[in-house]
Phi, psi and omega in degrees: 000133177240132139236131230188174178230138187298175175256165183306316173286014170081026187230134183229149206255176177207150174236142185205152203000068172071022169251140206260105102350126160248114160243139142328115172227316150133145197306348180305325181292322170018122176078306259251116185270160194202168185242111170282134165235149207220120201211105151047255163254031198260113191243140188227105152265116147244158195263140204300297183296336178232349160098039160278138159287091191301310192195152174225132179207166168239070173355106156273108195287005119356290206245152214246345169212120180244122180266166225284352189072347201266111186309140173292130200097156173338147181266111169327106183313140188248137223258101198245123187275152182281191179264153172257147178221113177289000000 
């Protein structure tokens, strides 16, 4: 178990067998401090103050930023129709 804080850019860091890991949690989280729980390559971020589960990932020890899974740009609004006029 760690505790840390996300960075502005919404990324919390991890060393996992002497290599520096960036994971994705996403700018929304900013600042928001949290508790890594970590079982071999199995990752847990949850946020300190209320216990939500932020991300579950399993570390592909490959790659040095494992990202958020989520298409890149604003999360697309969803469009609700208005009265129509007849």
């Amino acid at each position: 178990m760690r505790q840390d804080r996300i960075d502005k850019a919404g990324i919390v860091t991890l060393r996992h067998d002497g290599r520096l890991h960036h994971i994705g949690v996403g700018r929304t989280y900013a600042g928001t401090y949290v508790l890594l729980l970590v079982h071999e390559l199995e990752i847990r971020i949850i946020n300190a103050a209320t216990g939500e589960l932020l991300r579950d990932l399993v570390l592909d020890p490959t790659k040095d930023y494992q990202p958020t899974g989520r298409p890149p740009g604003p999360t697309p609004q969803s469009r609700t129709a208005g009265p129509t006029k007849s």
